[in-house]
SEGUNU-904360 format. One record per residue (C-alpha): residue in three letters; x, y, z. Coordinates in steps of 0.05 Angstrom, whole numbers. Layout:
<vexpas>
<residuo:ALA px:X py:Y pz:Z>;
...
</vexpas>
This chain:
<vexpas>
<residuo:UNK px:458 py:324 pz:62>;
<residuo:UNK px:440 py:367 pz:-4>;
<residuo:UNK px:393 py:352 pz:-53>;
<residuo:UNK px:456 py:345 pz:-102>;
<residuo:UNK px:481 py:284 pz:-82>;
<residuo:UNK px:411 py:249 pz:-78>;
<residuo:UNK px:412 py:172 pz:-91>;
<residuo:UNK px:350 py:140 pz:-108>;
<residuo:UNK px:334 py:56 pz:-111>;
<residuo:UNK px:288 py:30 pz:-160>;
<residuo:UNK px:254 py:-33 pz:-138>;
<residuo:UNK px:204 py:-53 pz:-200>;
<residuo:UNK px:207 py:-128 pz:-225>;
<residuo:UNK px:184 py:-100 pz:-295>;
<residuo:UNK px:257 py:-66 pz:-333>;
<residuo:UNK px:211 py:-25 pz:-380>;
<residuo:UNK px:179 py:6 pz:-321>;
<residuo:UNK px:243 py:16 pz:-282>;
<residuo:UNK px:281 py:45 pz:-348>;
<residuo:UNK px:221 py:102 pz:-351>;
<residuo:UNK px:226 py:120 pz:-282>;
<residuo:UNK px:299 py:132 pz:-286>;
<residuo:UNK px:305 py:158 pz:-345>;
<residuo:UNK px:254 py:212 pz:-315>;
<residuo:UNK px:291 py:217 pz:-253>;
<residuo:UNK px:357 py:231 pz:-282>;
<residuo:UNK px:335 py:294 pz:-322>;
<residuo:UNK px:330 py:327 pz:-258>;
<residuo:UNK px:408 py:356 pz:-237>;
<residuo:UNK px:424 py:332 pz:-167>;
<residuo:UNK px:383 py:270 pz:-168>;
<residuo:UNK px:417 py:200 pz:-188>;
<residuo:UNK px:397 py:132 pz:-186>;
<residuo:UNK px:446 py:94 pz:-154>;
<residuo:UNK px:408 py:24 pz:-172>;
<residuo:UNK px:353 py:-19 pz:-192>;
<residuo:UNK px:334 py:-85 pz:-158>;
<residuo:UNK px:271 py:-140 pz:-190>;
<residuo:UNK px:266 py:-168 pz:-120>;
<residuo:UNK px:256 py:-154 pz:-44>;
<residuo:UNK px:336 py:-195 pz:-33>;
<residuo:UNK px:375 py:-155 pz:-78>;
<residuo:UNK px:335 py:-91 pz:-51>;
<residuo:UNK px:364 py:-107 pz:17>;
<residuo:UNK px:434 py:-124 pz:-12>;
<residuo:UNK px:436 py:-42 pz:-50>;
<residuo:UNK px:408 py:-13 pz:-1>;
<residuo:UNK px:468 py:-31 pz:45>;
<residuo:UNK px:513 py:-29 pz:-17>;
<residuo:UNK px:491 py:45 pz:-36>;
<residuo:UNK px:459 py:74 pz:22>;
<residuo:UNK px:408 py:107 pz:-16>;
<residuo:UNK px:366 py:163 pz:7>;
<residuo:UNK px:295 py:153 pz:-24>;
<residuo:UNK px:273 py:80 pz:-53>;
<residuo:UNK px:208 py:78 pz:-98>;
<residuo:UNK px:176 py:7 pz:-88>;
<residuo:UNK px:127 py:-26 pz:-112>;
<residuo:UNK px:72 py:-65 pz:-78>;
<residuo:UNK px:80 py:-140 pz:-121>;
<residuo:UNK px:150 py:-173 pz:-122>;
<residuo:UNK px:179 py:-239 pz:-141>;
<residuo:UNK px:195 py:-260 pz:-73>;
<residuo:UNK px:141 py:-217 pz:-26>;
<residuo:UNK px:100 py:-155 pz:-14>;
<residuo:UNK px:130 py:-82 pz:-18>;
<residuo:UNK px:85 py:-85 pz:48>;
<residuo:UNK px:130 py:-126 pz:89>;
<residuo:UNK px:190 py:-94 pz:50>;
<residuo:UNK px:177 py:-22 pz:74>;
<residuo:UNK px:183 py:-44 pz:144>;
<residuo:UNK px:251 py:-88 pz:133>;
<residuo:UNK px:280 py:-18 pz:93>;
<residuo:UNK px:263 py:19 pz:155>;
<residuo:UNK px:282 py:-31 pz:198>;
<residuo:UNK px:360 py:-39 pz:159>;
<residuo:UNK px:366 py:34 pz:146>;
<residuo:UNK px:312 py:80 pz:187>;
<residuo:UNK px:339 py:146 pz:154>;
<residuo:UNK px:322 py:113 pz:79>;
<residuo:UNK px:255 py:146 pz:58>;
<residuo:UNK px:212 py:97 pz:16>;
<residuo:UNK px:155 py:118 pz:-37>;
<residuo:UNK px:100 py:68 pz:-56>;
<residuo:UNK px:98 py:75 pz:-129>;
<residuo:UNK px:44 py:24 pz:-154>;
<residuo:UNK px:-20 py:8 pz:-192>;
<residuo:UNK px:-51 py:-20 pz:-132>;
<residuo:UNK px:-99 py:26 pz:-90>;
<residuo:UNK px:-138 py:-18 pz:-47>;
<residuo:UNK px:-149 py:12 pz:30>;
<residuo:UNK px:-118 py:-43 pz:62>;
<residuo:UNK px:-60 py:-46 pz:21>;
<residuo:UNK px:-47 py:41 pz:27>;
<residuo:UNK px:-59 py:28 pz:105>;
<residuo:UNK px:-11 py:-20 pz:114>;
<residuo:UNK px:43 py:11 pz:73>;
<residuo:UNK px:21 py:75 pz:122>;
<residuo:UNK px:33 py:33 pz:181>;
<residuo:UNK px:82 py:-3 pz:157>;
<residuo:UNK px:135 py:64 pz:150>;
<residuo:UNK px:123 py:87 pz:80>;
<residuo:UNK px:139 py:163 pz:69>;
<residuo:UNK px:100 py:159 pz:9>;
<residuo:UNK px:47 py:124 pz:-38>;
<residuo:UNK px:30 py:140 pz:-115>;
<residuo:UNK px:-1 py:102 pz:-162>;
<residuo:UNK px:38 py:85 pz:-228>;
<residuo:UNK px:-19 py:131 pz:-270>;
<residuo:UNK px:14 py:197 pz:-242>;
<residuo:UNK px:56 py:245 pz:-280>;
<residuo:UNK px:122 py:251 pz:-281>;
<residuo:UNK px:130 py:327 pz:-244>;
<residuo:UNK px:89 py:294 pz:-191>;
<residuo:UNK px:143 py:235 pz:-177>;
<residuo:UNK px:195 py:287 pz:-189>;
<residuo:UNK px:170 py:334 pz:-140>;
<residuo:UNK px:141 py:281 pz:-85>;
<residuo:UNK px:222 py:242 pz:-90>;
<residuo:UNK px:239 py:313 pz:-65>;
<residuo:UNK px:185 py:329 pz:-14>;
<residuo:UNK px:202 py:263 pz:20>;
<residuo:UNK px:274 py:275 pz:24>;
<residuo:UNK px:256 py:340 pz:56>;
<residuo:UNK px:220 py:298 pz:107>;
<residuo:UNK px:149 py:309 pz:82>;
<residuo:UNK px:93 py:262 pz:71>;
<residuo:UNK px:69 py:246 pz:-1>;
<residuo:UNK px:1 py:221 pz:-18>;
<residuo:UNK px:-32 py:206 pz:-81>;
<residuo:UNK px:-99 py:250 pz:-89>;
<residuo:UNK px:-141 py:203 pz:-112>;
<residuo:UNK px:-130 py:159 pz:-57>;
<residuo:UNK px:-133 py:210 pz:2>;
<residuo:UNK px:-212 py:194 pz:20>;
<residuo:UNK px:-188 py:130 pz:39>;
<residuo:UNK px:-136 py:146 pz:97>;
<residuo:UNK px:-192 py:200 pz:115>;
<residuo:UNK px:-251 py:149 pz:122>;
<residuo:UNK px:-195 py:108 pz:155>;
<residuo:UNK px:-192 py:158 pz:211>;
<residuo:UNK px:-258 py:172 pz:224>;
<residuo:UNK px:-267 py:105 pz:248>;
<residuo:UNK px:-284 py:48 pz:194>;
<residuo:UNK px:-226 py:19 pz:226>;
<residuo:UNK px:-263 py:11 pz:284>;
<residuo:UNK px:-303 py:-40 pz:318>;
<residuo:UNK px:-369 py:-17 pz:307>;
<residuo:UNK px:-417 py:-65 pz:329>;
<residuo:UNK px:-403 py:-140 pz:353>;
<residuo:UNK px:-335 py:-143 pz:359>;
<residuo:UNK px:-324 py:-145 pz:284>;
<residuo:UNK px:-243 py:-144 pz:270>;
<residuo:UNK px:-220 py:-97 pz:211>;
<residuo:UNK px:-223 py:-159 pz:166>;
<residuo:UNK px:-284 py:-181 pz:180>;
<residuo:UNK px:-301 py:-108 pz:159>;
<residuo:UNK px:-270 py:-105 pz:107>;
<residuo:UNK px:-301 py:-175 pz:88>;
<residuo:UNK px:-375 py:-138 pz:89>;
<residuo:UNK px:-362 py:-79 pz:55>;
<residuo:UNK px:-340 py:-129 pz:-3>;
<residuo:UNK px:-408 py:-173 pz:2>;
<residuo:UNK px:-445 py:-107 pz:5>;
<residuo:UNK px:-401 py:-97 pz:-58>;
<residuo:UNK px:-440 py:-168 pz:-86>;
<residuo:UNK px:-360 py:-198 pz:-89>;
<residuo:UNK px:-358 py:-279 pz:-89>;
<residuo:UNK px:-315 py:-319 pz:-35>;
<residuo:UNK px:-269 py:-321 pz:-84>;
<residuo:UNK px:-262 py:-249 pz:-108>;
<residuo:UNK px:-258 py:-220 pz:-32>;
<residuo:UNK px:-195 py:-284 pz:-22>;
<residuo:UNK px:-158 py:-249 pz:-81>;
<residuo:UNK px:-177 py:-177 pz:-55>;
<residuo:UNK px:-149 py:-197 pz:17>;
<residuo:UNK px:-90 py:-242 pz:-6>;
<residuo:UNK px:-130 py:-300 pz:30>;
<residuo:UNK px:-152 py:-369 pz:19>;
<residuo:UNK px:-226 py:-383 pz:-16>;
<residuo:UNK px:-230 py:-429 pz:48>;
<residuo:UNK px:-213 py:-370 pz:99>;
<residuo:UNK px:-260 py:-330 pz:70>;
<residuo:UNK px:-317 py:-379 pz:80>;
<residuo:UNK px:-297 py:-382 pz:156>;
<residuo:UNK px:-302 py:-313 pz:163>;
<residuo:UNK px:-364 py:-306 pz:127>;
<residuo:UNK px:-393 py:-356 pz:181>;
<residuo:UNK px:-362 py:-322 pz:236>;
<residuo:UNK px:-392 py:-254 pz:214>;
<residuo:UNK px:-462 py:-279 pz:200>;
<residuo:UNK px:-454 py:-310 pz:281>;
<residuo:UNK px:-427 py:-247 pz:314>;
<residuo:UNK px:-485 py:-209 pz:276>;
<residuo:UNK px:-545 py:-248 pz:290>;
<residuo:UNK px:-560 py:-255 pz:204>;
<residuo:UNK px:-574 py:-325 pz:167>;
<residuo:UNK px:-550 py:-304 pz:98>;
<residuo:UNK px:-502 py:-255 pz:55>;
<residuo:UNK px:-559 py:-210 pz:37>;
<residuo:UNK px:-579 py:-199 pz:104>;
<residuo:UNK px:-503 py:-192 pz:124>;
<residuo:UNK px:-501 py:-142 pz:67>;
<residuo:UNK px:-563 py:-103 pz:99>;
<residuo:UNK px:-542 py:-100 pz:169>;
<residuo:UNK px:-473 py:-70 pz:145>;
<residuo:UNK px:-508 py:-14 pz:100>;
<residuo:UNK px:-542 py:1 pz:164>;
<residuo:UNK px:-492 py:7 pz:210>;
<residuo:UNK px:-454 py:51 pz:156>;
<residuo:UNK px:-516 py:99 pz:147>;
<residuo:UNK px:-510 py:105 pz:223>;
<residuo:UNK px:-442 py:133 pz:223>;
</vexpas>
């Protein structure tokens, strides 16, 4: 297939943002998009409606995560490429999209040659990554995925790099898409597998094992 008869998907829930991305996209000859869906169900529906090559998504829909919907796109169409486009650059939400099948992520703030040229790279079959959030995949790999110490799960790190961070119960729930509740459990858990009595200590013993690294 040529790059002149490449279709592209638009999955925003927000029309303004979805009318600037294509009208960018359709200044460039040989790139068209062939549709725009608010919602993970209607993505599904074009996507075996137009057979599209490349679909930008974004993280936050109506009716579920761009997370989950990466892996149902691959899963209905595997030759599809999909591009995170979103404001959200949290690790654990770049890893899972990484995991998850996603040829791409870029954060809404990027210019427009950028989404231009990185709809094209994927097509090519290249990877895309947003610059300012390539540290993250790196410290990924070099192990803070890892158990270091413990037994501790990826949450649970993830949990105390936030307290180090001084973020409430409540703040690390909204961070993690968790429960107030769930957090507290894991807080208690963590402080157990650790040997600590309180979230400063916690915070302490994780700075240390960092500094170790």
């Amino acid at each position: 297939m040529s790059a002149e008869n490449m279709k592209i998907l638009l999955v925003d829930d927000h029309a303004v943002v979805r009318l600037g991305i294509r009208s960018l996209i359709e200044k460039n000859p040989g790139m068209l998009v062939c549709g725009e869906a608010e919602t993970l169900k209607e993505t599904y529906q074009m996507l075996m409606d137009f057979n599209p090559d490349v679909v930008l998504l974004d993280i936050k829909l109506p009716d579920g995560s761009g997370v989950g919907g990466c892996k149902k796109i691959k899963k209905i169409s595997p030759k599809t490429k999909v591009i995170i486009l979103t404001a959200y650059a949290e690790n654990h939400i770049i890893l899972d999209c990484i995991k998850g099948g996603a040829d791409g992520y870029l954060l809404k703030n990027v210019d427009s040659t950028t989404i231009v040229t990185a709809i094209e790279d994927v097509f090519k079959g290249k990877s895309v990554l947003d610059h300012s959030v390539t540290d993250i995949v790196f410290y990924e790999l070099k192990g803070f995925n890892k158990n270091i110490d413990n037994g501790l799960s990826q949450q649970e790190q993830e949990i105390l790099e936030r307290i180090c961070q001084g973020k409430t119960n409540r703040e690390i729930g909204a961070y993690l898409y968790i429960s107030e509740k769930t957090v507290r459990n894991y807080v208690s858990k963590i402080m157990s597998k650790i040997g600590v009595a309180n979230r400063t200590e916690a915070a302490a013993y994780w700075t240390e094992q960092k500094s170790l690294r």
